[in-house]
C-alpha positions in Angstrom: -10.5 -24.9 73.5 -12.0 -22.2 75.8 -15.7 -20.6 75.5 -16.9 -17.7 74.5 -19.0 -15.5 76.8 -21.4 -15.1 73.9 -21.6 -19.3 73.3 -22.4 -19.3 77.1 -25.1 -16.6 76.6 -26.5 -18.2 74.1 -26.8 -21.8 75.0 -28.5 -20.2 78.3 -31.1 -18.5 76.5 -31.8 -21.2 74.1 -33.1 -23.2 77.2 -34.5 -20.4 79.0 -35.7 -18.1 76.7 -37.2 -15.5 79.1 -33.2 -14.9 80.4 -31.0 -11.6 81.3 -27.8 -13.2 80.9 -24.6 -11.4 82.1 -21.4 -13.2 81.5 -18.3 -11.9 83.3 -14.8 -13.0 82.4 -13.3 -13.7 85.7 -9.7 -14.4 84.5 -9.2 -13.3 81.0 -8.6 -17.0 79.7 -12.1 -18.0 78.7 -12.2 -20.6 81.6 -13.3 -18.9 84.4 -16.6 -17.4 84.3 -19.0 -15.4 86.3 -22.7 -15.2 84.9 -26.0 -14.1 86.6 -29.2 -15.6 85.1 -32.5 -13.9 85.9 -35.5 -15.9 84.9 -39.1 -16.9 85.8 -38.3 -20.1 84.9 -36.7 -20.2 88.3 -39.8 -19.3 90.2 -40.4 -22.0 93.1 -37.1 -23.4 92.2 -34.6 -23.7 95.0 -31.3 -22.4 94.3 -29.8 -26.0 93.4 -32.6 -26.5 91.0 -32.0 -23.2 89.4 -28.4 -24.0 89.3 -29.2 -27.0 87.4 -31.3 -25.9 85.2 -28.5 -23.4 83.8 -26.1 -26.4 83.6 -28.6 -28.4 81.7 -28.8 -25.4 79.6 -24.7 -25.8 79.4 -25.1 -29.2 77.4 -22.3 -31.1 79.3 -19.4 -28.6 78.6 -18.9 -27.6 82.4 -15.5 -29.2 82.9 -14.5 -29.8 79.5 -14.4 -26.5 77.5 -15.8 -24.6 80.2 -13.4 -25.4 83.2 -15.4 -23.2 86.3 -18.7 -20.6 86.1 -19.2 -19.0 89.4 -23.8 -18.7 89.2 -26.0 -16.2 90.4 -29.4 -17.0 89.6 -32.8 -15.3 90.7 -36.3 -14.5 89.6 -36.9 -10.6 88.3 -38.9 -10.2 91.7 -35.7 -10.9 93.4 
């Protein structure tokens, strides 16, 4: 069963409450996502760290429900 851009959103800022989330859907099917995260959580992160801090955030449903999430992450000073 797909995800919902809002279920995304929130599982994000349940781990990183500080978050702008914006969710994009890239195909219309609820599989393919786009989402940029802004956070200061991310600050002195490299970009593979911040990556995996949003898949953390994901609790294991990359692959399953959620098949592919194209990430842009960055600090607010970015």
């Amino acid at each position: 069963m797909p995800m919902k851009a809002e279920d995304i959103e929130r599982l994000i800022r349940d781990a990183l409450p500080d978050a702008v989330v914006e969710i994009t859907d890239l195909a219309g099917d609820g599989d393919h996502y786009a989402a940029t995260v802004i956070s200061r959580a991310f600050e002195g992160k490299s970009m593979v760290q911040q990556h995996q801090m949003v898949y953390a955030a994901l609790k294991g449903r990359m692959g399953g429900e959620l098949h592919a999430l194209a990430l842009t992450t960055k600090t607010p000073d970015d």
